[in-house]
Structure formats: structure tokens, C-alpha cells
C-alpha positions as a LaTeX table, in Angstrom:
\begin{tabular}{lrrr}
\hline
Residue & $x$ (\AA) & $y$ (\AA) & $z$ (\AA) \\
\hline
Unk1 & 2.92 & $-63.25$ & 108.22 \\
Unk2 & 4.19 & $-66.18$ & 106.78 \\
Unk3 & 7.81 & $-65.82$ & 105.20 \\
Unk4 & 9.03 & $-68.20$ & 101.87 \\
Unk5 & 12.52 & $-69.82$ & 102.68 \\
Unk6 & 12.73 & $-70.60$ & 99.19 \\
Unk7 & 13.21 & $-66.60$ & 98.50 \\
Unk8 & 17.02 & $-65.39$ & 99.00 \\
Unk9 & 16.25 & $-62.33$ & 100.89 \\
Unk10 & 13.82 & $-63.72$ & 103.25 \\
Unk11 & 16.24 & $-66.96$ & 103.90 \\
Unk12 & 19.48 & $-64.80$ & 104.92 \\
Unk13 & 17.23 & $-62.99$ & 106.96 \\
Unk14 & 16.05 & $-65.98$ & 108.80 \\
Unk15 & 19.56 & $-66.49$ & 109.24 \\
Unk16 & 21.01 & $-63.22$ & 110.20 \\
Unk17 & 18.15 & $-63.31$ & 112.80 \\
Unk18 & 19.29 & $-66.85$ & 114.15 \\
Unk19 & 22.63 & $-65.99$ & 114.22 \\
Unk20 & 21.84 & $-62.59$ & 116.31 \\
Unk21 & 20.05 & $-64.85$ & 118.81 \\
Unk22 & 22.80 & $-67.24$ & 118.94 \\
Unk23 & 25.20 & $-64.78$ & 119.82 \\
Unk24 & 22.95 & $-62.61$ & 122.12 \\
Unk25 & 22.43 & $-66.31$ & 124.19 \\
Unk26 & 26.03 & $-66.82$ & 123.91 \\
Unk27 & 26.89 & $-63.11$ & 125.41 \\
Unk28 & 24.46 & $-63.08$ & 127.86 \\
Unk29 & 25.86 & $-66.67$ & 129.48 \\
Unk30 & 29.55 & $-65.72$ & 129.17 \\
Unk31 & 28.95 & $-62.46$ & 130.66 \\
Unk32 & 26.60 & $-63.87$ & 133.68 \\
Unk33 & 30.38 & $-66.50$ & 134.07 \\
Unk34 & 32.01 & $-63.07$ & 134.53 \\
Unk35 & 29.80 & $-61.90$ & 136.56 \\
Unk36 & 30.11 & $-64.33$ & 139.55 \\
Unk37 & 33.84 & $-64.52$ & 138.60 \\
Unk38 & 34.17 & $-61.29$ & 139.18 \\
Unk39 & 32.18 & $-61.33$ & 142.45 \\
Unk40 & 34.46 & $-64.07$ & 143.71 \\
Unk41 & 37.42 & $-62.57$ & 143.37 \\
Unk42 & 36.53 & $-59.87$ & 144.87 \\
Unk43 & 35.61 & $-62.00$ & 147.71 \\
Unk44 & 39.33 & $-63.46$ & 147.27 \\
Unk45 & 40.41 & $-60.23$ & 147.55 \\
Unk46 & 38.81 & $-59.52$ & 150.43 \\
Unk47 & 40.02 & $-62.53$ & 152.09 \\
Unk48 & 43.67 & $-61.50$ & 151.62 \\
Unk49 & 43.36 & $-58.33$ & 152.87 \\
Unk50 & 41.11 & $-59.67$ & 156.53 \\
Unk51 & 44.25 & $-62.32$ & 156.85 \\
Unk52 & 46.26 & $-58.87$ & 156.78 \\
Unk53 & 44.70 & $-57.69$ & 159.66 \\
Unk54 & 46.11 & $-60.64$ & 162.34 \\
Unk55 & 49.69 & $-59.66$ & 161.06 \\
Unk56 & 50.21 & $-57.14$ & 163.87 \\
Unk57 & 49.82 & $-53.47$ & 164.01 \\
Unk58 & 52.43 & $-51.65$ & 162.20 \\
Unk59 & 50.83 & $-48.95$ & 160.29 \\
Unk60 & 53.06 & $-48.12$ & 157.49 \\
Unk61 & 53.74 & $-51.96$ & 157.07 \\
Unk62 & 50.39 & $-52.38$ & 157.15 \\
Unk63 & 49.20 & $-49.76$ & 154.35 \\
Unk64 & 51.99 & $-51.01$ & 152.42 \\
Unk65 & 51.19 & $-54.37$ & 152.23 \\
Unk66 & 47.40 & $-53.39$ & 151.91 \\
Unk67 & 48.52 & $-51.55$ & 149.13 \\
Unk68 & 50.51 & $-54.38$ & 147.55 \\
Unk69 & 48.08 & $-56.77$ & 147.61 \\
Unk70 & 45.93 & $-54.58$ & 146.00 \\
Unk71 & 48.00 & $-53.22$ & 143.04 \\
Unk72 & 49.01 & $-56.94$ & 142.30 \\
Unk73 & 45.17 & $-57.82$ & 141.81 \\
Unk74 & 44.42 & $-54.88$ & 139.73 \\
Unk75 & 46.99 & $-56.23$ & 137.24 \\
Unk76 & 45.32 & $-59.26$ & 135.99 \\
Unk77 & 41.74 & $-58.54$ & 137.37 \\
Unk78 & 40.73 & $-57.61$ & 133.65 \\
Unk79 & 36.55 & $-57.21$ & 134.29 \\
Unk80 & 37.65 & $-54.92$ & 137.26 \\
Unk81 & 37.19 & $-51.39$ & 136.53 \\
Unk82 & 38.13 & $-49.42$ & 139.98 \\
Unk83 & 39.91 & $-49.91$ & 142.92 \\
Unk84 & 40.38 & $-47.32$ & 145.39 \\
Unk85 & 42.42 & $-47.79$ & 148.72 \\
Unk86 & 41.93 & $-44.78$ & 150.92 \\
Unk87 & 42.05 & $-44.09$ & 154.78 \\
Unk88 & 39.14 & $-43.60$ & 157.18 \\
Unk89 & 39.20 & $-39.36$ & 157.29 \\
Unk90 & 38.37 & $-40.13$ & 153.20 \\
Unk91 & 42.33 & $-39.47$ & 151.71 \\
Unk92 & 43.07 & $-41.59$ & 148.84 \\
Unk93 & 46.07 & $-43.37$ & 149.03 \\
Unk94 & 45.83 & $-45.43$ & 145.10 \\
Unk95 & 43.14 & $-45.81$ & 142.65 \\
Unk96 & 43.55 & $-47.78$ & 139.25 \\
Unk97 & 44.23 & $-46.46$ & 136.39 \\
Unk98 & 41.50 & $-46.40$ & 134.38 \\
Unk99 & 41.58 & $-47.93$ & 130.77 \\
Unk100 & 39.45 & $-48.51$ & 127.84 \\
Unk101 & 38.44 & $-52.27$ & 128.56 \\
Unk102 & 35.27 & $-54.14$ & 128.34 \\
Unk103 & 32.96 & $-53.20$ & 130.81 \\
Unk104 & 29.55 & $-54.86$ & 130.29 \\
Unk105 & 30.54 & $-56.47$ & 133.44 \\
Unk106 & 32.43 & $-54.80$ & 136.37 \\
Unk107 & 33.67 & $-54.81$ & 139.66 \\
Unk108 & 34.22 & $-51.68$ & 141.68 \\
Unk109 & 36.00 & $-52.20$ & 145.06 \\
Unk110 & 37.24 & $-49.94$ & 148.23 \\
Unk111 & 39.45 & $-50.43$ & 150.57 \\
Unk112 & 39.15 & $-48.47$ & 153.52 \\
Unk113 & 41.65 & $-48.79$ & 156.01 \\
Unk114 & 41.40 & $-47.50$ & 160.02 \\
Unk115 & 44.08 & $-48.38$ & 162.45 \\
Unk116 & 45.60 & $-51.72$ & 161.17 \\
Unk117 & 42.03 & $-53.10$ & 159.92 \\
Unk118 & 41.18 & $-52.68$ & 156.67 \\
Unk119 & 37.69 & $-53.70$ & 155.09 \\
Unk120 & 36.90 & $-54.36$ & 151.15 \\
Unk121 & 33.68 & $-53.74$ & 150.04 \\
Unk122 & 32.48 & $-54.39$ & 146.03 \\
Unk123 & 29.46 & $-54.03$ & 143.51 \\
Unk124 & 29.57 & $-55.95$ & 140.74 \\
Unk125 & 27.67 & $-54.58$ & 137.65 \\
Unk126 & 25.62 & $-55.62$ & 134.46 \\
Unk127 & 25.05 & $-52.52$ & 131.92 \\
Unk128 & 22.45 & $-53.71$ & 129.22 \\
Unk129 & 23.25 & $-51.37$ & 126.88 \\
Unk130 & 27.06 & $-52.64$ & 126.71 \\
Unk131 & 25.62 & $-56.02$ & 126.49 \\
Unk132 & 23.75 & $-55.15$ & 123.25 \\
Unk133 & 26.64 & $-53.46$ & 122.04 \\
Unk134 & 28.77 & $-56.63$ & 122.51 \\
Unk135 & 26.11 & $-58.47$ & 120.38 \\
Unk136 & 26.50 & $-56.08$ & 117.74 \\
Unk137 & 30.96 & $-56.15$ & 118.03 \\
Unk138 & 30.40 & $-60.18$ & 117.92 \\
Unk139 & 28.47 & $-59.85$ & 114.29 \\
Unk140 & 30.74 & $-57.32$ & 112.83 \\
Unk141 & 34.26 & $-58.38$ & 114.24 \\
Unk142 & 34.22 & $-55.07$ & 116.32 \\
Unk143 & 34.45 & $-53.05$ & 112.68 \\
Unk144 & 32.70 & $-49.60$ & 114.54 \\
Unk145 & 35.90 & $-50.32$ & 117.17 \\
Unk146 & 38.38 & $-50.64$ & 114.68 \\
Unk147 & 36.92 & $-47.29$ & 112.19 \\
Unk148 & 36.72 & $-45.58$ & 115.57 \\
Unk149 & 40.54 & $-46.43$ & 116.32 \\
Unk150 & 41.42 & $-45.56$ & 112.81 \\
Unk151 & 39.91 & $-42.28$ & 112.74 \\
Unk152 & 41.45 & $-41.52$ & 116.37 \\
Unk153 & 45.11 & $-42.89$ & 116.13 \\
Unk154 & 45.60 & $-43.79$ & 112.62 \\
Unk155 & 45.50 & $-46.88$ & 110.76 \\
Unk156 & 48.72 & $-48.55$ & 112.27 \\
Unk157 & 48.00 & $-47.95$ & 115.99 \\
Unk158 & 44.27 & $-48.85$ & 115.07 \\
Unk159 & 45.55 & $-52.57$ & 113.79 \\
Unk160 & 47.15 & $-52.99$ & 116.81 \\
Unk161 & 44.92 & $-51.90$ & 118.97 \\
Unk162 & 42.51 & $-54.46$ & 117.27 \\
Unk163 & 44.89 & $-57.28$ & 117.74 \\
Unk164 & 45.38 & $-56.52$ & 121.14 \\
Unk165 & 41.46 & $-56.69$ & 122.13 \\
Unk166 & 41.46 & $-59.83$ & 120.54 \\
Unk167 & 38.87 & $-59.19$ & 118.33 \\
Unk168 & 38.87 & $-62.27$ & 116.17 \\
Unk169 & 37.94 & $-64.48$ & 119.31 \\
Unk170 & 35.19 & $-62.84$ & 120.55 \\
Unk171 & 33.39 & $-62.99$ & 117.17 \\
Unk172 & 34.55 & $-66.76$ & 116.62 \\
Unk173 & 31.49 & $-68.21$ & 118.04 \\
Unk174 & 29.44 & $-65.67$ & 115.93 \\
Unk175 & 31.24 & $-67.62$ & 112.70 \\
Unk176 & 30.40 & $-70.95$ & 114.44 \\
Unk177 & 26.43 & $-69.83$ & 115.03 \\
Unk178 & 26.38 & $-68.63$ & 111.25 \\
Unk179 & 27.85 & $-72.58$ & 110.12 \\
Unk180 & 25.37 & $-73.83$ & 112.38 \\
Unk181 & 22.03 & $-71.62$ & 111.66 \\
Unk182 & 22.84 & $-72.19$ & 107.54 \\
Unk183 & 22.92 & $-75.91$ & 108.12 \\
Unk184 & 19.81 & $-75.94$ & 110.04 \\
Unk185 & 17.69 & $-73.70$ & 107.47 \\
Unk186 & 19.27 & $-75.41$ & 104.72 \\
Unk187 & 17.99 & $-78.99$ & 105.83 \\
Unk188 & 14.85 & $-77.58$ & 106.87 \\
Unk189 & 14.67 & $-76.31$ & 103.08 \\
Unk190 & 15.57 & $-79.83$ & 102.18 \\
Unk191 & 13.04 & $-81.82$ & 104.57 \\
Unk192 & 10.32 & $-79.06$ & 102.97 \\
Unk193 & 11.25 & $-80.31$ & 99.49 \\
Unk194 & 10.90 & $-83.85$ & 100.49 \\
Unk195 & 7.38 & $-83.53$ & 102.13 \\
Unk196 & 6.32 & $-81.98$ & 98.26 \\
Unk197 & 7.76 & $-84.96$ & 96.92 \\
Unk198 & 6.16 & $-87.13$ & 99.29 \\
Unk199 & 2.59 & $-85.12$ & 98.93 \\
Unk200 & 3.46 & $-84.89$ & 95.09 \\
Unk201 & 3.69 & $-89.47$ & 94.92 \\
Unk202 & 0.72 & $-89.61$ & 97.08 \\
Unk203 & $-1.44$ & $-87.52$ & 95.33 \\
Unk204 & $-0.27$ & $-89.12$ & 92.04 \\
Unk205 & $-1.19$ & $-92.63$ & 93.42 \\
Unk206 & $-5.10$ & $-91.09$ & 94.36 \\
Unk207 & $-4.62$ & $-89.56$ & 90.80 \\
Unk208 & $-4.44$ & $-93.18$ & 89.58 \\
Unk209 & $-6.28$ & $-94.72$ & 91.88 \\
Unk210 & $-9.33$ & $-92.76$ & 91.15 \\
Unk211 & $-8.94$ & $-93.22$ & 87.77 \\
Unk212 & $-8.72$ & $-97.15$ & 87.76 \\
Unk213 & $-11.80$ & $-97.15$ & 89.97 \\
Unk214 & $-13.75$ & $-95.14$ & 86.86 \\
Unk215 & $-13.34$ & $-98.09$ & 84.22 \\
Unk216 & $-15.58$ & $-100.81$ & 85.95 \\
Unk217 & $-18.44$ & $-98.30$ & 86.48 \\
Unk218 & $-20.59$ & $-97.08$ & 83.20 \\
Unk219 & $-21.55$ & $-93.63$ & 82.60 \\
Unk220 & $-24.03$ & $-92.42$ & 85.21 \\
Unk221 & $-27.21$ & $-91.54$ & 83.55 \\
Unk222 & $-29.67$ & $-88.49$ & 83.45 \\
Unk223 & $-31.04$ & $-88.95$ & 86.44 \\
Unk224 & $-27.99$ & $-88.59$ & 88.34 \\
Unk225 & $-27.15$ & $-85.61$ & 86.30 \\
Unk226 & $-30.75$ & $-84.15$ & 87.89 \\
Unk227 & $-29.85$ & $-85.62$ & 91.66 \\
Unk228 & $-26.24$ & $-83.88$ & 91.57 \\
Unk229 & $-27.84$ & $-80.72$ & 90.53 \\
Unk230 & $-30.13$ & $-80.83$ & 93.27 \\
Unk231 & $-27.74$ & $-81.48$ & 95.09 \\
Unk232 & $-25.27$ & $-78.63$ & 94.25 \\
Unk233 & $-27.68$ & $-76.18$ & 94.67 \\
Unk234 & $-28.17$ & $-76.69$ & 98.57 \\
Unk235 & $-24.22$ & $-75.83$ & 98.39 \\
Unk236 & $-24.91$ & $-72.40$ & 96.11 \\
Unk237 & $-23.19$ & $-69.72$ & 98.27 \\
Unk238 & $-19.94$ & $-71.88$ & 98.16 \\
Unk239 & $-20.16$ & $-72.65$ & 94.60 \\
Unk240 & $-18.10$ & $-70.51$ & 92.11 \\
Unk241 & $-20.90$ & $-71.60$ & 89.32 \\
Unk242 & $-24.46$ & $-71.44$ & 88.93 \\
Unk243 & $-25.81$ & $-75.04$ & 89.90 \\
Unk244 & $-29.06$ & $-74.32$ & 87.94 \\
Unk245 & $-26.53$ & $-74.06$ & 84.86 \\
Unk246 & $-25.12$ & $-77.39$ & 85.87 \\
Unk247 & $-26.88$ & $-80.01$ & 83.43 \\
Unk248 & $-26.08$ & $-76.99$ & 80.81 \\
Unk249 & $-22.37$ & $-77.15$ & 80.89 \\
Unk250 & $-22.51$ & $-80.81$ & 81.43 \\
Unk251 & $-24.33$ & $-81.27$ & 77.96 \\
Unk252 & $-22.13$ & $-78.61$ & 76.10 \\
Unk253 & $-18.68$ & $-78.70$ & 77.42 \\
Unk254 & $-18.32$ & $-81.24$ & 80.37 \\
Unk255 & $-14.74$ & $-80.69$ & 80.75 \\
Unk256 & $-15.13$ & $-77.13$ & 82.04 \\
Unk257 & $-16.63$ & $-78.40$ & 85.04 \\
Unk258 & $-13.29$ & $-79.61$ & 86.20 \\
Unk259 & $-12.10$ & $-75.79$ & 86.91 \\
Unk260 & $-15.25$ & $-74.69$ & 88.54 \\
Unk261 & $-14.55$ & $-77.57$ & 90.72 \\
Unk262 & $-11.37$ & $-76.43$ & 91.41 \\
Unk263 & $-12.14$ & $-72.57$ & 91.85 \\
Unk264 & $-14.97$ & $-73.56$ & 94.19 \\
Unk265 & $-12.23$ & $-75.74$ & 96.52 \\
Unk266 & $-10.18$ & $-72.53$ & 96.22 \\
Unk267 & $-13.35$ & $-69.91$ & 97.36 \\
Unk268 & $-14.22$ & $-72.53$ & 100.48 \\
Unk269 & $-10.80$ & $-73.57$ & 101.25 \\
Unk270 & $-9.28$ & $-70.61$ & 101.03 \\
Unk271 & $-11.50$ & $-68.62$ & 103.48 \\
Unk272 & $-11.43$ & $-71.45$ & 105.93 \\
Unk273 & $-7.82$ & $-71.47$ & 105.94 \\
Unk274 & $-7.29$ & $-67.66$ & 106.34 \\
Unk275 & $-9.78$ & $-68.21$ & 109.36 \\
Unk276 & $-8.03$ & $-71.02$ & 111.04 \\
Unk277 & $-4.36$ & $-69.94$ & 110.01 \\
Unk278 & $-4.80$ & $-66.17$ & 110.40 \\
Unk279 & $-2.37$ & $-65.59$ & 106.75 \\
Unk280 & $-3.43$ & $-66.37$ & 103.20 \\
Unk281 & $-2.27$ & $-69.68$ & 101.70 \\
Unk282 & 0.66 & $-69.80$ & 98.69 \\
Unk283 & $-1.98$ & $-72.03$ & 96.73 \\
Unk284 & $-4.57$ & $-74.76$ & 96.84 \\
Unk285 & $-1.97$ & $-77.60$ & 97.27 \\
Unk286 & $-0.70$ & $-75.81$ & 100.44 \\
Unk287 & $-4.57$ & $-74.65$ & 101.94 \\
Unk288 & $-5.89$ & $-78.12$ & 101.25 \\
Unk289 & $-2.28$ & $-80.09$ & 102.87 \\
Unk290 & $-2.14$ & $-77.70$ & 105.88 \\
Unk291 & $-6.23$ & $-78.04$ & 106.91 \\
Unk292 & $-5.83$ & $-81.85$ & 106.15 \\
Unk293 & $-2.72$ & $-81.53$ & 108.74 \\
Unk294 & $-4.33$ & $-79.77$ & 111.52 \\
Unk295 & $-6.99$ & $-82.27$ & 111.02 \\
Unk296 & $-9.37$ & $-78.93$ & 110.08 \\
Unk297 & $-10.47$ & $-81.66$ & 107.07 \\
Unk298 & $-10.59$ & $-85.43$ & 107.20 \\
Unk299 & $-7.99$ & $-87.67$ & 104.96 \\
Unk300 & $-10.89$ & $-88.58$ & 102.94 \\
Unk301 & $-11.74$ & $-84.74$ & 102.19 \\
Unk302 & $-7.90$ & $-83.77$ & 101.45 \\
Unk303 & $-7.53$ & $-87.17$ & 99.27 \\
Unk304 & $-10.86$ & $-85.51$ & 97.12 \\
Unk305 & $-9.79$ & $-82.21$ & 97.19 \\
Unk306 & $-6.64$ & $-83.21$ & 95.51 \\
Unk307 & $-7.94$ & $-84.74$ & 92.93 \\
Unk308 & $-10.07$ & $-82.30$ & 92.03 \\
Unk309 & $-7.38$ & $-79.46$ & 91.96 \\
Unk310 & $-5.37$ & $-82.42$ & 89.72 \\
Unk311 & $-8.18$ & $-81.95$ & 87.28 \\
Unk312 & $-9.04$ & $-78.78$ & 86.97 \\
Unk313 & $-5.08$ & $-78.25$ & 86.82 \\
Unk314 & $-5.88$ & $-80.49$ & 83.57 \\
Unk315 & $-8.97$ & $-78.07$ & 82.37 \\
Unk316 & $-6.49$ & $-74.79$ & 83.37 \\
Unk317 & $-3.71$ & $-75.54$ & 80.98 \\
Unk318 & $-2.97$ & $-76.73$ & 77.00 \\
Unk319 & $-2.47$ & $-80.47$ & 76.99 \\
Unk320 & $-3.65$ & $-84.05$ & 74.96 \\
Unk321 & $-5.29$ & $-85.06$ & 78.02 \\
Unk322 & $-9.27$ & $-85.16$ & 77.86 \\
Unk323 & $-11.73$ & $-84.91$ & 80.70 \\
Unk324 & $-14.64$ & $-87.71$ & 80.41 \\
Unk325 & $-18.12$ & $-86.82$ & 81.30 \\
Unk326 & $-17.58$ & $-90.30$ & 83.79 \\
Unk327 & $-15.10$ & $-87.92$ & 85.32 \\
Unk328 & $-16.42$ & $-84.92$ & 86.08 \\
Unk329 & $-19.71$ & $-86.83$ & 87.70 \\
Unk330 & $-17.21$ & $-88.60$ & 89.71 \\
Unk331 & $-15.92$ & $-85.61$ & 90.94 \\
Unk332 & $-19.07$ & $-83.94$ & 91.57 \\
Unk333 & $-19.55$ & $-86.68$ & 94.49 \\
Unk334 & $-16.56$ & $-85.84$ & 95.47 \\
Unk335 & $-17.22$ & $-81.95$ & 95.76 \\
Unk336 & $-20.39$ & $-82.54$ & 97.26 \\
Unk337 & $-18.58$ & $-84.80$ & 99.93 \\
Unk338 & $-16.36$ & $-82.25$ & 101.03 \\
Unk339 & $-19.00$ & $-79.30$ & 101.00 \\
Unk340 & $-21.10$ & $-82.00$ & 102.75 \\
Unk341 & $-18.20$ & $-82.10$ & 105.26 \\
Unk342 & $-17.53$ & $-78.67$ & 105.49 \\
Unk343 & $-21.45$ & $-78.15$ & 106.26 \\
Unk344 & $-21.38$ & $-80.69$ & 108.89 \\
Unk345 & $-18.51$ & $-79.45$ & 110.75 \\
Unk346 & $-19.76$ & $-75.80$ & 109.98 \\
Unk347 & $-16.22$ & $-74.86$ & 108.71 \\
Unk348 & $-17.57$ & $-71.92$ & 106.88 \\
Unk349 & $-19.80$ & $-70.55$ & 110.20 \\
Unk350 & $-17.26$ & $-67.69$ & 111.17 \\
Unk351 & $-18.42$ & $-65.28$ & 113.77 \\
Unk352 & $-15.73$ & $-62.59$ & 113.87 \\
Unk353 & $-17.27$ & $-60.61$ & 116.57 \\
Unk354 & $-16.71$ & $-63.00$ & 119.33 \\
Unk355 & $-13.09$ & $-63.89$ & 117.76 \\
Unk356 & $-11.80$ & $-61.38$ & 120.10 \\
Unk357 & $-8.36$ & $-62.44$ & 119.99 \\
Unk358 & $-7.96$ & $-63.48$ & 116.64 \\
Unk359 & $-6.07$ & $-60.61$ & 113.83 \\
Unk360 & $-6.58$ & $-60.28$ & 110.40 \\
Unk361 & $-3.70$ & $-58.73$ & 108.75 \\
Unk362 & $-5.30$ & $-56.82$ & 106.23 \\
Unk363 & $-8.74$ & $-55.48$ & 104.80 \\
Unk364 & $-8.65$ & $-57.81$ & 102.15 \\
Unk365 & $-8.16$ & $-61.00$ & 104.30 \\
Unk366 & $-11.22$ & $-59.95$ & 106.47 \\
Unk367 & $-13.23$ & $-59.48$ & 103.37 \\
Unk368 & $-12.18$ & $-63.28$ & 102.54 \\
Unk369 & $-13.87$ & $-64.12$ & 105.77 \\
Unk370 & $-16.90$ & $-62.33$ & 105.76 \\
Unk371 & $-17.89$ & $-63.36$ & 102.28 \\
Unk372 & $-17.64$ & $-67.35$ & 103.85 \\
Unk373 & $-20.58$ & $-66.34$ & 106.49 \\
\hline
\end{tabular}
């Protein structure tokens, strides 16, 4: 379904969701760096310890040294998360302590050792659901963490347990993503305003144009009254007005003509747009821009349509402004060009059953549909 920017809720949702995916793309790379960090120095590690083995046999040299090596790596090896160094019969000689720290990525190594050779084997490891979980500590500065620490340790130790995990830096980018996504939605807000503008002038300058071109031609007479109705009658299941009736409310109030125009643009646009757009359309401005966009409609058809929902917007509300009869034949032509159109290009032929693929949202919409066959 189609979602408003211009509503609050809808627009801080688009950008809590842009930020999530922002961070989530940010996680996922950083962690995949850790990954083959940690997979290379393991490898380093495991280096150092084969150079051990050409040092000459001395066992208890050996295992110390072995052991050395080891314990200084575990220091600083922060996405490491065990280390065992144990002898061939299965005796453990040192494992790492283990602590609390991140562990969406992780290395576990062994050292086994066996008569002055020792061998280092690893797995590194990705665990999705830490990875989520890191998406969700980038958004909210790690706030579970820190409630978590408070209710555990108390509110002191909890502080500095927060400032030791750094917390602030791994939600930095998350602040940086949320700058970014609100200037991105906000000019997309903008360049939507602009394009009303723009469609606002240009339908303005038809507005006049059409208009000018009215004042060197003379009222039409009766017998295009007769040829219109005939006319408008071949169009009857898309009309939202009797066309028998048409001469009628020509003769006794012309200027109501200019909202049946308009409501029948609204019944035939309408449906075609919830056909080819699969949602329901804001308004006639936005059915009648969007078709003329895709191309659904040709320029000429959009530049008509237009002008006809101008003038029935004229008929629809209180103002000065009067609608000549020269006008509303002029717009007939008009209608009956774009139902002419719509006709040709069978815009209103909608065979649902072999739209296998295509989803109507709700009974309603379907209805719209059906009612255009």
C-alpha cells in the first residue's frame, strides 16, 4: 500500500526503517572485517607457534614458551573467545578466561602439543542472532545492556561498565545514518512539492490556454448539441450521467455538466488506475498525473483530463466564476476524446481471471475493477 510522507507518523517510520537498514548493512560489513581478521590471526598465531617447533626439543621450554605465546595473544585478541593449550593424552594445561565480550564473531583455537610439536587449529564463527542483537544495541545506544547492568551491579558499576564497552561508538554511525536518512526523505518531500508546483503552472497554462482558444470560436449550435449526445451515449457504462438527459441539463443548467465531467474522469480513471497500480489513488490530480506518467494515457488525454477536473473543481465549490455553455461543449470533445482513447486502447477491458499474479488489497478495490468490465 502506498504510504503519505507528508503524514508525521508514516515519515519517521520511513525513517526509523532506513536507519535500521543502514545500520544492519553497516553491522553486517564490519562484522564480515572481523571475521577474516579474526581468521588471520589465528593463522598468525599459528605461524608463531610452527616457528616454535625448529627451536629444539626441550619439553618444559617448549610448553612454556607455547604457553607464552599463547597467553600474550589472548590479551589483545578481543573477538577471540577460547583458547585452550592442552597435551596429546587430552590434559589441559591453560584455557582463557572467559568474559562477557562481543561475540557475534569468534575465534575458538587449540593447541595441542605432542613431543616438541605443537599444532593450532581454529573455527571462526558468525551467530545471526547476536548480529540482530547488535542492530538493535546500535539504535538504542546498548540501553537493554546498560538496564541489565543496572539491575545486576547497581547504577555506578553499570556506568562504568557502559563506558568501558564503548557504547557511544558503536551507535555513532547509527546517529550518522539517522542525519543522513532525514536529509534524504526530507528532499525527497521537497522534490515531491516541486513536481505539484510544476504540474500545478502547467496545468494553469492549459487552463488558459484552453480558454483563449474559446473566444475566436462562436457558440456551437443545436446540432452539435444532438451529435455530442449521440456521441456520449456509445460511452454510457463509463458515464456518471444519463447521456439521453444530456441536451436536458444543457438547456436548464449547463454549468452542472462540468462535475459530471469530472465524476465520470474519476469512475474511468480511477478503476484503470487501481488496475494498473494495484492501490487506490489520493485524488484525480494524482490518478490522471501517474497514468499520464507511465504513459497508461497520452499527453493529449492527461492535458484534457486536467482541464476538465479544473472545471468541475469550478462547478464543486462557491465562487464568482461562471461556466459558459461554449465551455462545457468544449469539454464534451474533450471527454469524448479521452473515452475515445480509453476505448481504443481498451483501458477499461480488465480480465481478472487470467491476472494471476496481480493482488487486490481489498474487497472494495476489486469491486472498483469489476464494475470497469
Amino acid at each position: 500500500m502506498k504510504l503519505n510522507l507528508a503524514n508525521k507518523g508514516v515519515f519517521f517510520i520511513y525513517l526509523l526503517f532506513g536507519i535500521t537498514i543502514l545500520t544492519a548493512i553497516n553491522n553486517y560489513y564490519f562484522y564480515m572485517h572481523v571475521k577474516r581478521s579474526a581468521g588471520r590471526n589465528a593463522n598468525q598465531l599459528a605461524s608463531i607457534i610452527k616457528s616454535q617447533n625448529k627451536s629444539g626439543c626441550n619439553n618444559e621450554i617448549f610448553i612454556k614458551n607455547i604457553l607464552n605465546i599463547t597467553k600474550a595473544f589472548s590479551k589483545n585478541a578481543y573477538y577471540n573467545d577460547t583458547i585452550q593449550v592442552k597435551l596429546r593424552n587430552g590434559k589441559i594445561l591453560w584455557e582463557k578466561p572467559i568474559k562477557s565480550w562481543d561475540k557475534v564473531v569468534k575465534s575458538d583455537i587449540e593447541v595441542l602439543i605432542d613431543s616438541c610439536v605443537a599444532t593450532l587449529t581454529y573455527k571462526v564463527s558468525f551467530d545471526t542472532a547476536l548480529y540482530l542483537k547488535s542492530i538493535v544495541r546500535s539504535l538504542t545506544f546498548s540501553a537493554t545492556d546498560f538496564l541489565y547492568d543496572v539491575y545486576r551491579m547497581g547504577i555506578e558499576d553499570a556506568i562504568k561498565e557502559y563506558k568501558k564497552y564503548h557504547a557511544f561508538y558503536r551507535s555513532r554511525p547509527t546517529i550518522g545514518f539517522a542525519i543522513f536518512t532525514f536529509i534524504i526523505l526530507w528532499l525527497y518531500r521537497k522534490r515531491d512539492q516541486e513536481l505539484i508546483k510544476e504540474q500545478q503552472l502547467k496545468e494553469q497554462e492549459a487552463f488558459k490556454k484552453f480558454q483563449k482558444e474559446l473566444q475566436r470560436h462562436e457558440d456551437s449550435s443545436q446540432k452539435s448539441l444532438e451529435e455530442i449526445r449521440d456521441k456520449l451515449k456509445k460511452h454510457q457504462d463509463k458515464l456518471s450521467f444519463d447521456a439521453n438527459k444530456f441536451i436536458d441539463f444543457y438547456k436548464l443548467d449547463a454549468s452542472s455538466l462540468g462535475n459530471k465531467y469530472r465524476k465520470t474522469l474519476e469512475k474511468v480513471m480511477y478503476s484503470i488506475f487501481q488496475y494498473h497500480m494495484n492501490y487506490k489513488a489520493e485524488n484525480l490530480g494524482q490518478a490522471i498525473y501517474e497514468l499520464g506518467l507511465k504513459e497508461i494515457i497520452s499527453d493529449t488525454s492527461r492535458n484534457y483530463a486536467n482541464i476538465i477536473r479544473l472545471y468541475g473543481n469550478i462547478d464543486s465549490h462557491y465562487n464568482d466564476v461562471q461556466i459558459t455553455n461554449n465551455e462545457i461543449l468544449a469539454l464534451a470533445h474533450k471527454l469524448l476524446f479521452i473515452l475515445d482513447e480509453i476505448n481504443k486502447k481498451q483501458l477499461m477491458v480488465v480480465d481478472i481471471s487470467k491476472q494471476k499474479t496481480r493482488k487486490f488489497y481489498d474487497k472494495t478495490a476489486k469491486k472498483w475493477v469489476e464494475e470497469a468490465i
